[in-house]
Structures are given as C-alpha cells and as structure tokens.
C-alpha positions as CSV (number, residue, x, y, z in Angstrom):
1,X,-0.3,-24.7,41.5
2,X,1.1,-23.6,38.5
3,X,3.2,-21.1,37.6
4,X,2.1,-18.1,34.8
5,X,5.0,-17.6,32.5
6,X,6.3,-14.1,32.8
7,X,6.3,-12.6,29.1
8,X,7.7,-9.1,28.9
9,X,5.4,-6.2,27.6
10,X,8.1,-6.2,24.2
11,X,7.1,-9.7,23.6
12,X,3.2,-9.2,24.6
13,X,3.3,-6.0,21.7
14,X,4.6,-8.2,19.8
15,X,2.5,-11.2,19.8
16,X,-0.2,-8.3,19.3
17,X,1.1,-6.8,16.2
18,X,2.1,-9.9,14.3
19,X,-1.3,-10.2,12.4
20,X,-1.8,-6.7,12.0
21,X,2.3,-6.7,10.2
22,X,1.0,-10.1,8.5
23,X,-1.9,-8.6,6.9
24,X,-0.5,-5.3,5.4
25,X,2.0,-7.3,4.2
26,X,0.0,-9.9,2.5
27,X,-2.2,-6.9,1.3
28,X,0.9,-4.7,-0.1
29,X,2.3,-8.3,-2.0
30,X,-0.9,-9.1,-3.6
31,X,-1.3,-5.5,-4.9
32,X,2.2,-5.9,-6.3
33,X,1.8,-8.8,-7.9
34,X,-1.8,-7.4,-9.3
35,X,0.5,-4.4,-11.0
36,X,3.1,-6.5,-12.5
37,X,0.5,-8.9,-13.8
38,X,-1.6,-6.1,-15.5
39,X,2.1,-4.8,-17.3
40,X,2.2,-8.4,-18.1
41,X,-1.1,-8.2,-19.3
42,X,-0.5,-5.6,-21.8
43,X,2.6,-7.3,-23.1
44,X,0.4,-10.3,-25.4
45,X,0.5,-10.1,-29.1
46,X,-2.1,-10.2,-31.2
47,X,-5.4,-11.4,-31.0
48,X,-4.5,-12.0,-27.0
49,X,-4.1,-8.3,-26.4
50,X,-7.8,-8.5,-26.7
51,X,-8.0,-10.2,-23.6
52,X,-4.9,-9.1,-22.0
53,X,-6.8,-5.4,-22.0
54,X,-9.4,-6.5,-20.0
55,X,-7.3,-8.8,-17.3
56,X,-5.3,-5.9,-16.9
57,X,-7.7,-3.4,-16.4
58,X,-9.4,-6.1,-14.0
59,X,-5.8,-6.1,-12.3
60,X,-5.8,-2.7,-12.0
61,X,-9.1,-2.1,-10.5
62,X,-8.3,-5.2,-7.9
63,X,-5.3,-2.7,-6.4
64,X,-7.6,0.4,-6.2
65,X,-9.8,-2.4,-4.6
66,X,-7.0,-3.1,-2.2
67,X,-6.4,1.3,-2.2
68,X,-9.9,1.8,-0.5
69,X,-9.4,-0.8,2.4
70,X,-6.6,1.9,3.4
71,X,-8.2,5.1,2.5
72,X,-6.8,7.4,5.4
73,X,-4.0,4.8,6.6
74,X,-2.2,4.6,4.0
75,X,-1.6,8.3,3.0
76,X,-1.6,11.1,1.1
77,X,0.4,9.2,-1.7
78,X,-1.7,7.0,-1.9
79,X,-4.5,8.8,-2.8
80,X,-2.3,9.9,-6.0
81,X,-1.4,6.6,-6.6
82,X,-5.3,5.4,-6.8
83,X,-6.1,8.6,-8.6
84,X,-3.0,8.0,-11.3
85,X,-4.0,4.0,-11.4
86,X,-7.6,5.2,-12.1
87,X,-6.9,7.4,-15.3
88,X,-4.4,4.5,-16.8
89,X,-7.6,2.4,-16.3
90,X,-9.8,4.9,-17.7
91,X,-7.5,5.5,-21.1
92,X,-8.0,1.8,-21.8
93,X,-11.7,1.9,-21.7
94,X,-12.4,2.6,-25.4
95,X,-10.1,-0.7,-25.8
96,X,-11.9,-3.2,-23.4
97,X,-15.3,-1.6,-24.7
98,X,-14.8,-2.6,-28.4
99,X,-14.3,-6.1,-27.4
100,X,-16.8,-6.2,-25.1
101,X,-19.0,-5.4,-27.7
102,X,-18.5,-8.3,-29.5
103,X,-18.7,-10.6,-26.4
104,X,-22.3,-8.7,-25.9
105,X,-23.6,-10.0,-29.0
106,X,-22.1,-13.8,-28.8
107,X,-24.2,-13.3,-25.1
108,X,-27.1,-12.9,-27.4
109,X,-26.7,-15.9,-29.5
110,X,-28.1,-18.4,-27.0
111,X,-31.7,-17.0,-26.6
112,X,-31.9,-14.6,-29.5
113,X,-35.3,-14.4,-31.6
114,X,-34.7,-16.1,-34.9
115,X,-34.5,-12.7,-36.8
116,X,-31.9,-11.8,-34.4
117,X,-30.0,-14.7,-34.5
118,X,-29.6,-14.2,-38.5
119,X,-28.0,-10.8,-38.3
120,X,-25.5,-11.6,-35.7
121,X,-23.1,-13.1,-37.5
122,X,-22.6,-9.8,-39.7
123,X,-23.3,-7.6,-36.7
124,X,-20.2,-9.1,-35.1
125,X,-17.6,-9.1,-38.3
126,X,-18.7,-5.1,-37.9
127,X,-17.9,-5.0,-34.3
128,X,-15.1,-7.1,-34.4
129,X,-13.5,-4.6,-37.8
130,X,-13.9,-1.6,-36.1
131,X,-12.1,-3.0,-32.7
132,X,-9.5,-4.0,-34.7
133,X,-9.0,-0.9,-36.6
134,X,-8.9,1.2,-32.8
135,X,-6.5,-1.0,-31.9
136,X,-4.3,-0.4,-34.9
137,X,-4.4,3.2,-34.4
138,X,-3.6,3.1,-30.8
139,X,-0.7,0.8,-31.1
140,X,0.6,3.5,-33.6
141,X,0.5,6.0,-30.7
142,X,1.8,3.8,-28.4
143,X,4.0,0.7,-29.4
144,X,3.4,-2.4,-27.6
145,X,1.4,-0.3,-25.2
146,X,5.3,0.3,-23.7
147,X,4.4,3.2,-22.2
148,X,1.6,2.5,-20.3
149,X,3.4,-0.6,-19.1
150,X,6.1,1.1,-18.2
151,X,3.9,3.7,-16.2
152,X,2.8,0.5,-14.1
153,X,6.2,-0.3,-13.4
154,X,6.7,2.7,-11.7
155,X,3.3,2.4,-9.7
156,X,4.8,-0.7,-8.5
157,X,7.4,0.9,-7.1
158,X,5.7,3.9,-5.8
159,X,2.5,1.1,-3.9
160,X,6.0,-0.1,-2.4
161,X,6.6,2.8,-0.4
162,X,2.9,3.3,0.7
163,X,2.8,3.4,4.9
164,X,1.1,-0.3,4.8
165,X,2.2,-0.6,8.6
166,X,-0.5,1.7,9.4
167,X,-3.0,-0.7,7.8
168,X,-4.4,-3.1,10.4
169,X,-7.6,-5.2,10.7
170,X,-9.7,-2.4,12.1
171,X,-9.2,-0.1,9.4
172,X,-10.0,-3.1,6.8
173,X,-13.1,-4.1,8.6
174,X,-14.6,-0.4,8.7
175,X,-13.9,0.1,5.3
176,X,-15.8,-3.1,4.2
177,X,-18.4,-1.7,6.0
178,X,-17.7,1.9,4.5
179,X,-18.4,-0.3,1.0
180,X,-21.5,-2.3,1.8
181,X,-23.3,1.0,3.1
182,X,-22.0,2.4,0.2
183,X,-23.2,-0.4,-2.4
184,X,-26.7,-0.5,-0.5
185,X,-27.3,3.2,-0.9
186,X,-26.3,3.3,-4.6
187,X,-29.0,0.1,-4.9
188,X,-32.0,1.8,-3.3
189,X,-30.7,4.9,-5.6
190,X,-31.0,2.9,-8.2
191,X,-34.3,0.7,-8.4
192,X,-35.8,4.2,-7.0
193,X,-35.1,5.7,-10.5
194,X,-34.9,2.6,-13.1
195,X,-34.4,4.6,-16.2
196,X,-31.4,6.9,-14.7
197,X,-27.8,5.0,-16.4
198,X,-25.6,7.0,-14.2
199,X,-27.1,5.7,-11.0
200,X,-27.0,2.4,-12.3
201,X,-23.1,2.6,-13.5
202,X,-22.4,3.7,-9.5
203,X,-24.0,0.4,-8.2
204,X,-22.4,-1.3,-10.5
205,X,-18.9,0.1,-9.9
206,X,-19.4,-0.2,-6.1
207,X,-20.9,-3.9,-6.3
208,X,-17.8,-4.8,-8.2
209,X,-15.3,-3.3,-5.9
210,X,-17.0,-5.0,-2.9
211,X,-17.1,-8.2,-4.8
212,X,-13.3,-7.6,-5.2
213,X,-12.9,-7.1,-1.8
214,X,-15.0,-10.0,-0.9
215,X,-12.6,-12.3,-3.0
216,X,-9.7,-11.4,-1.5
217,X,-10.8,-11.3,2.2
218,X,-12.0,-14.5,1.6
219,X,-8.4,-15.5,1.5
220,X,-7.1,-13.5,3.8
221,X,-9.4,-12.9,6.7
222,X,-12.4,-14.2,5.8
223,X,-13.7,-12.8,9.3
224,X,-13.8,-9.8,7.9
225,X,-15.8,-10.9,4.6
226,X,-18.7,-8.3,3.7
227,X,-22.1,-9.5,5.2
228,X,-24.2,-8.4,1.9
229,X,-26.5,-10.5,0.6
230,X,-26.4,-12.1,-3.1
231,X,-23.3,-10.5,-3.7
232,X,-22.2,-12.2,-6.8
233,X,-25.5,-12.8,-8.3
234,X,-25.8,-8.8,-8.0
235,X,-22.6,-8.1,-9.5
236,X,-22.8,-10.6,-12.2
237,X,-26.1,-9.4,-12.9
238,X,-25.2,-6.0,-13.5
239,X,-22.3,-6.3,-15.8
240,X,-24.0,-8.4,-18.1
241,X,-26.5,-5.5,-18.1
242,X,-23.5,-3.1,-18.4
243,X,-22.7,-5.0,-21.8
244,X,-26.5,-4.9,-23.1
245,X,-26.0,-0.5,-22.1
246,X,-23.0,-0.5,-24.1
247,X,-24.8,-2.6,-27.0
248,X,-27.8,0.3,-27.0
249,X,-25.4,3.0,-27.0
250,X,-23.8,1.2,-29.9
251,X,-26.7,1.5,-32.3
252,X,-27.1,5.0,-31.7
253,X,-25.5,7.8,-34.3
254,X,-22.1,6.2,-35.7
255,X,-23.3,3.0,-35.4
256,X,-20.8,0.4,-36.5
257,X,-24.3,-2.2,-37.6
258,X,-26.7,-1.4,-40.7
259,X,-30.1,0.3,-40.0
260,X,-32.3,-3.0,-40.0
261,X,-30.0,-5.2,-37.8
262,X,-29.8,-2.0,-35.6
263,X,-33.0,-1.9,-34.2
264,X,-33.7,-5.6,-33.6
265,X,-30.5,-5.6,-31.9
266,X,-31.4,-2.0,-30.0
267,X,-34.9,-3.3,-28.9
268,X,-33.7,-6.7,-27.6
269,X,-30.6,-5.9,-25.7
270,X,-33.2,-3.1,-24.1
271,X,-35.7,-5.8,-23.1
272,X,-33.2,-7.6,-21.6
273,X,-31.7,-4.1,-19.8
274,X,-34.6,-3.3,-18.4
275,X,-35.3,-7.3,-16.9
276,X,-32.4,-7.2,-15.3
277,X,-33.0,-3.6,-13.3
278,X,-36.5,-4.8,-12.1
279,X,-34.5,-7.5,-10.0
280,X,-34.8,-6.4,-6.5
C-alpha cells in the first residue's frame, strides 16, 4: 500500500498561497511598468509627442484598469492613487483630442462622398494647425511635459506600496464580473436612449476598461477572462464613433473648418454616428 506523504500545514498554506502571491505580483509589475512607460511616453520630441500623448494616456488608463480589479483590497491609497492617475489623464485630454481629430478625418477618407473627399485635405491642414499651436502653448506651461512626468514617477512609487498581497484570484474574478454587469447595464442604457452622448461616453468608457481587463487576463489567468460577448467588436465600434462625436462637436461654434466644408463634414460623420448606435 502506499504511503501518503506527510506535508506540514506551513507547507500546505503555502502551496495554497503561491498563485494568489504570483498574481498580485505579476499584476503590481505590469502596472509599474505601464507608469514608467507612459513617463516614457511623454518624453518623445516632436511630431512623436503626438502619439506618445495618446500611448501614455492609454498606459495610464491600463493601471486604473488594473486599480478596479482591487477596488476594496487594495486600500484606501489606492483609491487616491486611481483618483490622482485619473485627473493626469484627464489634463491631457484636450492634447489626445486635437490629434484625434485629425485621425477622424483621414477615417473618413476611404468611403467619403466625392464632395467630402475634396475638402479633406484642407479640413485636415486646419486640424492639424490648431493641434499644433495647443501644443506649443502647453509645452510653454509645462517644458518637456517634466512635470507631469515627473508626477508619474512618483505614482510609481506610491502603486509600490499598495497592499497587493490582499489581492487574490477571488477578488479579480468578482470584479470582472463587477465590470461585465456594469458594461451590460450601461449598454441597455444606452440603445434605450440613442440620442443621449453621456450614456453613450459610459458604455464606452466601461467597454474599454473591460477590454483592458480582458487583455491582460488573457495573459495572466485567462480563467478568469470576462464571458461578454463581441467584446472587441463593441469596443472598437464605439471609439471610432467616439472620434465621429468629437468630429460633430468640432464643427460647432469655434470651429477650426470653413462654413461649407463644415456641414458636409457635420452631416456625414452624423450618419455614420448614428449607424454605429443602432448596432445591437
């Protein structure tokens, strides 16, 4: 017959804890390395810092991603931390939103009508002027961006001391599920009352955390993957639809486009707004 080995109850709480310890830690070094890339981010020159805006506001919003898998566990400190993370974010919008008008009309290139298609090229060298005249000004407030950079240095160092131990597989898996009921809500919201933004900005934000979460689970513990259906399509979906928004709101009062190319540009990027909320 044979013989059981005899492991002591240390060793047995041991054994038990090692995936819990693994994942907090794997979660705590990717949110690390998510800050120091988004400093790094902010460090390009020139015409990069475009694009280095955006990856590290994408960065950014990847830790608060990570943030809301430990909403209780990790602490009181945390919360601050996700709360001080979320105005840095927030004070680089105007930034990210003036290129991403210009990346909204190139979207429009491709299946434009022709009388579209002929004021693009001017509507753009507008866009891409006044971007480059915000970022001018801002630079002068802020060199290099150094002190936001430097305020995500010391975010590093404060997600460093978070309580990640108390951060186990449990507590991930409920808040996934936290986020999909969350996500699913703001949806029905939504296609309940098509024409209201703000509802539509929610689902957005909340399909692009989850899709965040989704990535890096799927890494991770892809056990613990959210269960939602059409996930990416969804998400894509609506931040294409985000850009055509932000397009609209452009050729409002202090539009940066002349009256004419205005309104073609208004009443397509509308059309196309409005196809993508009937999707169920």
């Amino acid at each position: 017959m044979a013989i059981a080995p005899v492991i002591s109850t240390a060793t047995a709480a041991s054994a038990r804890s090692a995936p819990v310890a693994r994942l907090s830690l794997e979660l705590k070094a990717f949110a690390n390395g998510q800050l120091r890339q988004a400093e790094a981010f902010l460090a390009c020159d020139g015409e990069s810092l475009h694009a280095g805006i955006h990856q590290s506001r994408k960065s950014i919003r990847r830790v608060r991603a990570i943030l809301a898998l430990g909403r209780k566990a990790l602490g009181d400190r945390a919360k601050r931390l996700d709360d001080d993370l979320g105005r840095l974010c927030r004070g680089l919008s105007r930034l990210r939103d003036a290129q991403a008008l210009i990346e909204a009309l190139r979207r429009l290139d491709a299946n434009a009508p022709e009388e579209v298609r002929a004021v693009l090229a001017a509507a753009e060298a507008r866009a891409r002027l006044r971007r480059d005249q915000m970022l001018a000004v801002e630079l002068l407030r802020d060199p290099q961006l150094a002190s936001r950079r430097s305020r995500l240095l010391a975010y590093s160092r404060r997600l460093e001391r978070l309580e990640w131990q108390a951060l186990d597989e449990g507590r991930v898996s409920a808040a996934i599920e936290r986020s999909e009921h969350r996500a699913e809500k703001a949806g029905q919201r939504s296609f309940r009352h098509p024409d209201r933004d703000a509802d539509w900005h929610v689902y957005r934000r909340r399909l692009r955390r989850l899709r965040q979460q989704d990535t890096l689970l799927a890494e991770l513990r892809p056990e613990l993957r959210p269960t939602i259906q059409g996930l990416e399509e969804r998400a894509t979906l609506l931040g294409e639809a985000q850009d055509d928004a932000l397009l609209i709101r452009h050729c409002r009062r202090g539009s940066p486009f002349q009256p004419g190319p205005r309104a073609l540009l208004r009443n397509l990027a509308r059309d196309r707004l409005n196809s993508a909320r009937r999707l169920p």
